[in-house]
Each structure stands twice: as structure tokens, then as C-alpha cells.
N, CA and C atoms as an extended XYZ file, in Angstrom:
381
Properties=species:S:1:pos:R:3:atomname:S:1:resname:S:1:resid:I:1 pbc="F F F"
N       -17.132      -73.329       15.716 N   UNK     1
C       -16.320      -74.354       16.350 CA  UNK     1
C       -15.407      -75.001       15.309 C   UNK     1
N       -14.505      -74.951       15.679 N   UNK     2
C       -13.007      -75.597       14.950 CA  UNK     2
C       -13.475      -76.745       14.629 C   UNK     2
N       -13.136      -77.709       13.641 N   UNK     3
C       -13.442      -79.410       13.281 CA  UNK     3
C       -12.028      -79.919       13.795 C   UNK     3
N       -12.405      -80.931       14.568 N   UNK     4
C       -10.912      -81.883       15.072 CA  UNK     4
C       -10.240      -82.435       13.424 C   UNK     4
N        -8.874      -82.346       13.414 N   UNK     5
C        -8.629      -83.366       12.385 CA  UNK     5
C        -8.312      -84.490       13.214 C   UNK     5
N        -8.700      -85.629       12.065 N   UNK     6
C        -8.694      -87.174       12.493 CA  UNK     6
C        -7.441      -87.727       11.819 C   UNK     6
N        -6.740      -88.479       13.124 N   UNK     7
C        -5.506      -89.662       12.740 CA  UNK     7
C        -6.347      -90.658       12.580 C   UNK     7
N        -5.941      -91.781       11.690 N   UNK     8
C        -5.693      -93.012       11.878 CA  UNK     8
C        -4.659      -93.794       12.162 C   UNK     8
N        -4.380      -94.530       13.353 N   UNK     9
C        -3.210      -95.197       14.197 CA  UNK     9
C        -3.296      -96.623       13.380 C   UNK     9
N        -2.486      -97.066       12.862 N   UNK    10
C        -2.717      -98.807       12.497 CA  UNK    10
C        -1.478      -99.013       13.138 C   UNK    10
N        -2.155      -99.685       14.279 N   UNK    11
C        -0.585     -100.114       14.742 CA  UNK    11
C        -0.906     -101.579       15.789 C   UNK    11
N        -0.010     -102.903       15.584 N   UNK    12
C        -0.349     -103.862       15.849 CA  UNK    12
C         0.095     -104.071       17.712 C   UNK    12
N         0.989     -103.373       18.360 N   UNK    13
C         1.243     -103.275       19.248 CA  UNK    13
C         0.507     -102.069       20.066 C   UNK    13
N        -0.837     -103.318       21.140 N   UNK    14
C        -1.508     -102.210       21.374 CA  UNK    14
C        -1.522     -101.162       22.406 C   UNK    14
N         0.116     -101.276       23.229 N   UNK    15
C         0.537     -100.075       24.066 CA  UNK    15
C         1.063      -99.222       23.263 C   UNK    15
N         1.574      -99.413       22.562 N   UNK    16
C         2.272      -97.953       21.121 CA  UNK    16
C         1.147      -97.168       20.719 C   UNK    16
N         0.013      -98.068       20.207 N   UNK    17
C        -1.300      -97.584       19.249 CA  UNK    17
C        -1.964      -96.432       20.396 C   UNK    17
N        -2.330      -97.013       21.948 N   UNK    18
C        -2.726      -96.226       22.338 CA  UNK    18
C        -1.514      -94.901       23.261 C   UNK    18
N        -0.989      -95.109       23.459 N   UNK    19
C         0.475      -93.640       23.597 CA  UNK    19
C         0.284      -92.935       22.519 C   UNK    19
N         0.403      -93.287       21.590 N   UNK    20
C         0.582      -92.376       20.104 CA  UNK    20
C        -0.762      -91.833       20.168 C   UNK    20
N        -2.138      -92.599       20.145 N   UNK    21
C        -2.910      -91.867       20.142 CA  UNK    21
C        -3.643      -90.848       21.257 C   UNK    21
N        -2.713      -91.155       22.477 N   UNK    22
C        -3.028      -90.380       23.555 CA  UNK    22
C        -2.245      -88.901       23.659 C   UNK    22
N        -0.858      -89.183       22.906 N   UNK    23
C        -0.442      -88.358       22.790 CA  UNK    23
C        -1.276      -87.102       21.461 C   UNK    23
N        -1.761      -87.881       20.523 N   UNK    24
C        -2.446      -86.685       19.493 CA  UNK    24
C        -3.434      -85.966       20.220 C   UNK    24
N        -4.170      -86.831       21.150 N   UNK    25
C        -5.824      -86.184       21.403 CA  UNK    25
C        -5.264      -84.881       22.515 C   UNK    25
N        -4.130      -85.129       23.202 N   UNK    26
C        -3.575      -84.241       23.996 CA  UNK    26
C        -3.465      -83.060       23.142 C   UNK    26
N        -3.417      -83.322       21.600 N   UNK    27
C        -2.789      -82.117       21.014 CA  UNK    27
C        -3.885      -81.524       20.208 C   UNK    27
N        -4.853      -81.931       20.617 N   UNK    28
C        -6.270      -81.631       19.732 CA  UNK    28
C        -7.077      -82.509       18.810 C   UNK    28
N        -6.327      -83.363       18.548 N   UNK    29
C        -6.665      -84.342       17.774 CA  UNK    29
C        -7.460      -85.512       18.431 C   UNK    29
N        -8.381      -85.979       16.509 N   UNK    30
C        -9.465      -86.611       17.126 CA  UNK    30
C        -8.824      -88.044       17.118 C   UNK    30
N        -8.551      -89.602       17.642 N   UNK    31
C        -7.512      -90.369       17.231 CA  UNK    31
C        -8.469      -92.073       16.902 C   UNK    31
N        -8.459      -92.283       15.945 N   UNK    32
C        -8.761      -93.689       16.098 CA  UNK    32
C        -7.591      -94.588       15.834 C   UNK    32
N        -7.376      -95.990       16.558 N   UNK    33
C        -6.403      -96.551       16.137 CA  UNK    33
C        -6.687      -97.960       16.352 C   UNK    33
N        -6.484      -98.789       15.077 N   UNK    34
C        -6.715      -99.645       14.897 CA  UNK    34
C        -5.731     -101.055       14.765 C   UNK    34
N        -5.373     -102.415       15.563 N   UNK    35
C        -4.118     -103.107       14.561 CA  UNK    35
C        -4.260     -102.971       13.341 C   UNK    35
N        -4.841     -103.276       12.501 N   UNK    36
C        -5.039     -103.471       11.152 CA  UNK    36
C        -6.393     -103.102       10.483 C   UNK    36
N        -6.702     -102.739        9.339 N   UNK    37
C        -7.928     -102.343        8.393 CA  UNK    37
C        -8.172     -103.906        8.096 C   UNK    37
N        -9.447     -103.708        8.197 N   UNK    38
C       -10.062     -105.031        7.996 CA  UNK    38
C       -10.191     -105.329        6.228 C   UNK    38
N       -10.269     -103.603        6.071 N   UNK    39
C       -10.363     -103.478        3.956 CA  UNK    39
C       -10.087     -102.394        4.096 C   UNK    39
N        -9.665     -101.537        2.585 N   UNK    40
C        -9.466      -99.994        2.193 CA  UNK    40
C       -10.673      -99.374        2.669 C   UNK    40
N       -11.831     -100.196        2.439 N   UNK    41
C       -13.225      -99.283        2.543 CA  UNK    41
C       -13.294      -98.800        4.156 C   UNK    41
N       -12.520      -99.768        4.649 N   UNK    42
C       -13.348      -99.497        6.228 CA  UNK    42
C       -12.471      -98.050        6.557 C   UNK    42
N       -11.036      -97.915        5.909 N   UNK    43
C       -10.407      -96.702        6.268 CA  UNK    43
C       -11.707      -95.309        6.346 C   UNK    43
N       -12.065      -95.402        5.310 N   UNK    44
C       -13.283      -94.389        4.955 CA  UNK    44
C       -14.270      -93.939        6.009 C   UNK    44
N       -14.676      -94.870        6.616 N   UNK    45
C       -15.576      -94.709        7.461 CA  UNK    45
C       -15.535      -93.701        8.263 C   UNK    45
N       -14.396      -93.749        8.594 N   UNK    46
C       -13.678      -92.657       10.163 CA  UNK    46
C       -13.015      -91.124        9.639 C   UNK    46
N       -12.862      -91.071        8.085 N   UNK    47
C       -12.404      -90.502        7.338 CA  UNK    47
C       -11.534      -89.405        8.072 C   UNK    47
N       -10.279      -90.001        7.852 N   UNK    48
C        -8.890      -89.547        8.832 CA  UNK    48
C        -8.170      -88.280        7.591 C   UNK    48
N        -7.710      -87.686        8.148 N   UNK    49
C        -6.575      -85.993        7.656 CA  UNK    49
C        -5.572      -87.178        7.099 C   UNK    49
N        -5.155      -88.005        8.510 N   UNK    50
C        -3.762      -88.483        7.919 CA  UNK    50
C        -3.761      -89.799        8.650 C   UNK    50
N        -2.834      -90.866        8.456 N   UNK    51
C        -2.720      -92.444        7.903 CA  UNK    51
C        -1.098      -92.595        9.065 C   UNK    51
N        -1.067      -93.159       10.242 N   UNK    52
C        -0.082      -93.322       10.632 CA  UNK    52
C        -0.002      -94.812       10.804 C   UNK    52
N         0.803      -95.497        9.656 N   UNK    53
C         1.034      -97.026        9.874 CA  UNK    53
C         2.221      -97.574       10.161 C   UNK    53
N         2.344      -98.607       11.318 N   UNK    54
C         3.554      -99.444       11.951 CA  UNK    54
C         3.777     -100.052       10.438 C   UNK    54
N         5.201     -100.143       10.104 N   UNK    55
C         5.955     -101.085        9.071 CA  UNK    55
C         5.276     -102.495        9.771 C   UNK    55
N         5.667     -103.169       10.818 N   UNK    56
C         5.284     -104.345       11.034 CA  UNK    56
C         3.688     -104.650       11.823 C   UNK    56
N         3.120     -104.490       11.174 N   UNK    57
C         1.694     -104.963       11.315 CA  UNK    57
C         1.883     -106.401       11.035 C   UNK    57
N         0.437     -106.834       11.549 N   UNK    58
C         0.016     -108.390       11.250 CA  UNK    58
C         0.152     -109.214       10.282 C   UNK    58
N        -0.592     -108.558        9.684 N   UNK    59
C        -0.743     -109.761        7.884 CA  UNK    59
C         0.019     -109.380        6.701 C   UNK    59
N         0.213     -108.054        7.073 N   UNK    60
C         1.091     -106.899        6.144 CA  UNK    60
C         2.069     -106.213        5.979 C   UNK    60
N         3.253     -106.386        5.920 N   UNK    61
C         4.300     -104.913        5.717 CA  UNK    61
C         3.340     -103.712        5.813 C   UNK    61
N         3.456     -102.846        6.387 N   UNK    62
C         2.846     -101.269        6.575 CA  UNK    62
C         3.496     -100.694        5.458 C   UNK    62
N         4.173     -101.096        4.731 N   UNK    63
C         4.584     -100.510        3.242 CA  UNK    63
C         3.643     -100.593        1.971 C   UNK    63
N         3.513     -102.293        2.184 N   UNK    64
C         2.428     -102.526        1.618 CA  UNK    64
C         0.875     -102.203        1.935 C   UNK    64
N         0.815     -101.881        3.201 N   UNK    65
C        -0.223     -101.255        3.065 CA  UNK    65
C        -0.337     -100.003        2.266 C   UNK    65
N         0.282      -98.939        2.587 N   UNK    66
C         1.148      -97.992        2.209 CA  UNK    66
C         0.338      -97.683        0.649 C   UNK    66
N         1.146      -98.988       -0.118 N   UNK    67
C         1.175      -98.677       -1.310 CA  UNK    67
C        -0.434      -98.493       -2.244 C   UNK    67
N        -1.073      -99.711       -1.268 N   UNK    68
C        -2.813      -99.990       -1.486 CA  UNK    68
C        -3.270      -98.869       -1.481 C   UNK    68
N        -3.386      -97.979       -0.164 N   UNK    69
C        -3.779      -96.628        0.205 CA  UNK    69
C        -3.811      -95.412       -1.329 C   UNK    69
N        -2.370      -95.699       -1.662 N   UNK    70
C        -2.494      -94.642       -2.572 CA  UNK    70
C        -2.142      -94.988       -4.038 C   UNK    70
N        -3.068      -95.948       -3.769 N   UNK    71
C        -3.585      -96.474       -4.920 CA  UNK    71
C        -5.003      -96.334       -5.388 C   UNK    71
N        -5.338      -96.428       -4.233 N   UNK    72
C        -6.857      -96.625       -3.741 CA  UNK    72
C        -7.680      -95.441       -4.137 C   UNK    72
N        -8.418      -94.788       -4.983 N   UNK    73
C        -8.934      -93.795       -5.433 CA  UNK    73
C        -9.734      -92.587       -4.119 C   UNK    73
N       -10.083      -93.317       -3.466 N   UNK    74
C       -11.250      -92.753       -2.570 CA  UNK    74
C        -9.616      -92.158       -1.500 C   UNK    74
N        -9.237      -92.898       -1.368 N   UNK    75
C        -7.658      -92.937       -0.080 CA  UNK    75
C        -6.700      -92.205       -0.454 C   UNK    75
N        -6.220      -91.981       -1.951 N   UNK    76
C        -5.258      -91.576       -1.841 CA  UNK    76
C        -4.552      -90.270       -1.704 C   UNK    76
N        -5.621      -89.538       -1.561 N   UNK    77
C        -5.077      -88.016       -1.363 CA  UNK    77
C        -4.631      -87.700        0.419 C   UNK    77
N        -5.257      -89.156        0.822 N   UNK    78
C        -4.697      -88.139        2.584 CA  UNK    78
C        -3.140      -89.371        2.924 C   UNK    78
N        -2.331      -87.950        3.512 N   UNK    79
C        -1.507      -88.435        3.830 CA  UNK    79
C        -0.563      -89.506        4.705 C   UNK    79
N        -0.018      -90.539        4.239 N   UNK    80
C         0.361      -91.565        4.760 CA  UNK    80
C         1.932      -91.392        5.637 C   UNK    80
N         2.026      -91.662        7.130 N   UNK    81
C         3.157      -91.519        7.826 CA  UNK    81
C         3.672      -93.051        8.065 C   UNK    81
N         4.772      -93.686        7.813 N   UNK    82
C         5.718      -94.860        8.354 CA  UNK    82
C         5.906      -94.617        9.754 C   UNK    82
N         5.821      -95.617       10.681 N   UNK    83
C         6.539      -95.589       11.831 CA  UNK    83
C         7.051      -96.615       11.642 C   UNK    83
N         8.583      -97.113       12.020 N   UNK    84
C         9.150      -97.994       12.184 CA  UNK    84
C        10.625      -98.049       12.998 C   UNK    84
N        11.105      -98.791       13.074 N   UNK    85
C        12.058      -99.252       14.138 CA  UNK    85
C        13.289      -99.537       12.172 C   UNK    85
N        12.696     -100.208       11.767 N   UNK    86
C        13.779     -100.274       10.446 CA  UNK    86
C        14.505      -99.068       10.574 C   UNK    86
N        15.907      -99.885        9.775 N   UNK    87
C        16.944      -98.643       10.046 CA  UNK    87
C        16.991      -98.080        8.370 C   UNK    87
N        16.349      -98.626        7.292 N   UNK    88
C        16.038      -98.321        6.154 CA  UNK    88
C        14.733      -97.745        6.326 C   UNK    88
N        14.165      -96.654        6.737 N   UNK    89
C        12.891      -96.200        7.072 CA  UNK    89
C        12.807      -95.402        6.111 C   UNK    89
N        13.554      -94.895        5.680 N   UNK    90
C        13.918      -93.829        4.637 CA  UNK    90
C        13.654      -94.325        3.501 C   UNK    90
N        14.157      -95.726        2.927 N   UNK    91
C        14.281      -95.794        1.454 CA  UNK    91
C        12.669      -96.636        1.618 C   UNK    91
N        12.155      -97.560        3.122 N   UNK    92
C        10.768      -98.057        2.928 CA  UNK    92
C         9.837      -96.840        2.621 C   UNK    92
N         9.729      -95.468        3.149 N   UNK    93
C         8.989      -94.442        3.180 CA  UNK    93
C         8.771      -93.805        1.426 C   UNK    93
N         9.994      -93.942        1.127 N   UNK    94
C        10.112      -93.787       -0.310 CA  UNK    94
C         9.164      -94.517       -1.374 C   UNK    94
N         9.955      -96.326       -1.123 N   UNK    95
C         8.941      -96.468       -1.800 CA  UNK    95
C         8.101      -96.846       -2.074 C   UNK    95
N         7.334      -96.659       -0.803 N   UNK    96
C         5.635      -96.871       -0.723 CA  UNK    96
C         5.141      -95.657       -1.027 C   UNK    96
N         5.941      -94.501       -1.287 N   UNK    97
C         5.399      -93.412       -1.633 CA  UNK    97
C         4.705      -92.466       -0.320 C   UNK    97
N         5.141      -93.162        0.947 N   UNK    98
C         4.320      -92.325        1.935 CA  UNK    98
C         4.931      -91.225        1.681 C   UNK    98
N         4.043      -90.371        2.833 N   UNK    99
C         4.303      -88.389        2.952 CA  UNK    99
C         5.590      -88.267        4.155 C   UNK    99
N         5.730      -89.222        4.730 N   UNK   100
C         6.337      -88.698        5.661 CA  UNK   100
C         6.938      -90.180        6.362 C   UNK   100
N         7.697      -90.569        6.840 N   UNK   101
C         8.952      -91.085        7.889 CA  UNK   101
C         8.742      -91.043        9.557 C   UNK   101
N         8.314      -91.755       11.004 N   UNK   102
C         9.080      -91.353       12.140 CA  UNK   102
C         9.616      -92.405       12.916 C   UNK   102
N        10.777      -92.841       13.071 N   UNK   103
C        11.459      -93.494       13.305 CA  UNK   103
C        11.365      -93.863       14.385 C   UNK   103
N        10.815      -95.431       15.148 N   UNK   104
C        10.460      -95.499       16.432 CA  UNK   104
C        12.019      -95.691       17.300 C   UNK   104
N        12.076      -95.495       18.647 N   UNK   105
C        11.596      -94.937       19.442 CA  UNK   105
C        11.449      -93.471       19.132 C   UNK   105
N        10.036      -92.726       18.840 N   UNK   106
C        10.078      -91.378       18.350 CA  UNK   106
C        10.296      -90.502       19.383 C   UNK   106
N        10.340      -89.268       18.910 N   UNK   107
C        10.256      -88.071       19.674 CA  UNK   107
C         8.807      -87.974       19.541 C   UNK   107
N         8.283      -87.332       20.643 N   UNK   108
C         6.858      -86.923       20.915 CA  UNK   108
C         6.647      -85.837       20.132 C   UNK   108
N         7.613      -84.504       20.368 N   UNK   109
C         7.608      -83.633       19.617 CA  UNK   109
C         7.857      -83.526       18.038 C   UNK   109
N         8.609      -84.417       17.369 N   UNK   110
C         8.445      -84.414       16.095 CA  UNK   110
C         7.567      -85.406       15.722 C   UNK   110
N         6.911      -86.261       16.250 N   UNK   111
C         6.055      -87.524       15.598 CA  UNK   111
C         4.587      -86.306       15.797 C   UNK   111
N         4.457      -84.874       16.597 N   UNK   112
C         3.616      -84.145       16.143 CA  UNK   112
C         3.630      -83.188       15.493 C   UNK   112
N         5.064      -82.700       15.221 N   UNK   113
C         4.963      -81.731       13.964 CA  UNK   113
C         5.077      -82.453       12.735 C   UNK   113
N         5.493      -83.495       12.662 N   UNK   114
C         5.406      -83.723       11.142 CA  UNK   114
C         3.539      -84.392       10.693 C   UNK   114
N         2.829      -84.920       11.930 N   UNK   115
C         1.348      -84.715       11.467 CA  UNK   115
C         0.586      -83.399       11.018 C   UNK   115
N         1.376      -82.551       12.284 N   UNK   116
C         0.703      -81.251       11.626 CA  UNK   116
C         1.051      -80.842       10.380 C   UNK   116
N         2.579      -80.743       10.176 N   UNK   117
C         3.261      -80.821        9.088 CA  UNK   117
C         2.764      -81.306        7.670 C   UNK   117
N         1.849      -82.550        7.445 N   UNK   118
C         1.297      -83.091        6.537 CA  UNK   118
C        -0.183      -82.873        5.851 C   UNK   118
N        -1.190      -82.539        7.635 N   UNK   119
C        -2.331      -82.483        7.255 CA  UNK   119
C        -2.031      -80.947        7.310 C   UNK   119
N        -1.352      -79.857        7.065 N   UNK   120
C        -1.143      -78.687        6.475 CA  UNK   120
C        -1.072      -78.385        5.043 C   UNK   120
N        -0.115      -79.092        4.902 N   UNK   121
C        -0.090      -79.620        3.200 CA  UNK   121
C        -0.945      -79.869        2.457 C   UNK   121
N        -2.258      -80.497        3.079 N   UNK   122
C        -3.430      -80.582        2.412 CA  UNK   122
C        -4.431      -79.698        1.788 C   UNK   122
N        -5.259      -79.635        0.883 N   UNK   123
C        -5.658      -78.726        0.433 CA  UNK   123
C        -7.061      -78.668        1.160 C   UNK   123
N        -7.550      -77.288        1.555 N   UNK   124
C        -9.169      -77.355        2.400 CA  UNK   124
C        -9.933      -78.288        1.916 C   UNK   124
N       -10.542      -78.925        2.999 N   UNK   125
C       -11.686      -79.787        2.575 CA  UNK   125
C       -12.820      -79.149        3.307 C   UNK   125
N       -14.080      -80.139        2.735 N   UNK   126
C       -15.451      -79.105        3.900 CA  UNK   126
C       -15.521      -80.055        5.290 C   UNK   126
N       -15.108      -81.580        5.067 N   UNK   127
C       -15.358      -82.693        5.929 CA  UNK   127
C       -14.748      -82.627        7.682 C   UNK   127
């Protein structure tokens, strides 16, 4: 049996969080989505392929989250996606160092190839 890969959704608007994640599980995917990480550690728990965070979250720029993530020793190898409505999505994606950019209102179809797109990129794990 195939292993689902796991998203993590951080997204503070909670009709987006769940679309986005209704749309992954449609695509095989396993989806948790959360407004916000309560800490880096709790990311772990659910231990996600890949990191899809709203720029405007609650307490945080999603940039700055961004940047924590892959900083974060245990976090930083899985890949981090921006969603945002900013029309600088490009130079925020940069430089928080995420993997990847999707510009809200997204396309369905590219807000899922570029997940697949990322957690491809990754190198095998056993998890």
C-alpha cells in the first residue's frame, strides 16, 4: 500500500484552509490544516511532505513563519509553499526562502502541480 503524502494547510481563513484542503485529499493527499502552529514542534507531530502557508496569518507574516521553518533543524528540509494575494509574492517567496509561490485567487490545477512538483524534489524518506 502506497503511504499518503501529508500537506500542512496554515491558513487563517477557515473557508480557503478547508477548499485547499479538500481539494488535495481529492488528489490523494492526506491534509491537515491548521490557522496557525501553536510552536515549530507541533509542526512535527503530523509530519507533513510539504508546508502550505497564507502570507497573512494571525500573529505572523507567513514569511516569517517561513523563515522559522527553515531554520528550524528538525523542519527544514520539507518544503515550504506561499499563498498569497500580495502582488510581490515573488520577491516575499524569495526571501523567506520558500520552495515555491501560488498566488491567490489560485488555479486548482497549478496550486496541485506545484505540491506535487515539490514533494518530488524531495529525497526518499521511510516516514
Amino acid at each position: 500500500m502506497k503511504v499518503k503524502k501529508k500537506v500542512l494547510v496554515v491558513e487563517n481563513d477557515y473557508d480557503i484552509r478547508n477548499i485547499v484542503a479538500f481539494i488535495l485529499e481529492e488528489e490523494g493527499f492526506e491534509c491537515m490544516g491548521i490557522p496557525e502552529p501553536q510552536s515549530l514542534d507541533s509542526l512535527l507531530a503530523f509530519k507533513p511532505h510539504v508546508i502550505l502557508i497564507d502570507e497573512f496569518i494571525n500573529n505572523e507574516p507567513g514569511h516569517r513563519l517561513c523563515l522559522k521553518i527553515k531554520q528550524f533543524e528538525s523542519l527544514k528540509h520539507i518544503p515550504v509553499i506561499i499563498l498569497s494575494t500580495a502582488n510581490n509574492i515573488e520577491l516575499i517567496a524569495e526571501e523567506c526562502k520558500a520552495d515555491d509561490y501560488i498566488r491567490k485567487p489560485f488555479d486548482v490545477d497549478e496550486m496541485v502541480g506545484k505540491v506535487i512538483t515539490v514533494i518530488d524534489k524531495q529525497p526518499l524518506t521511510l516516514n
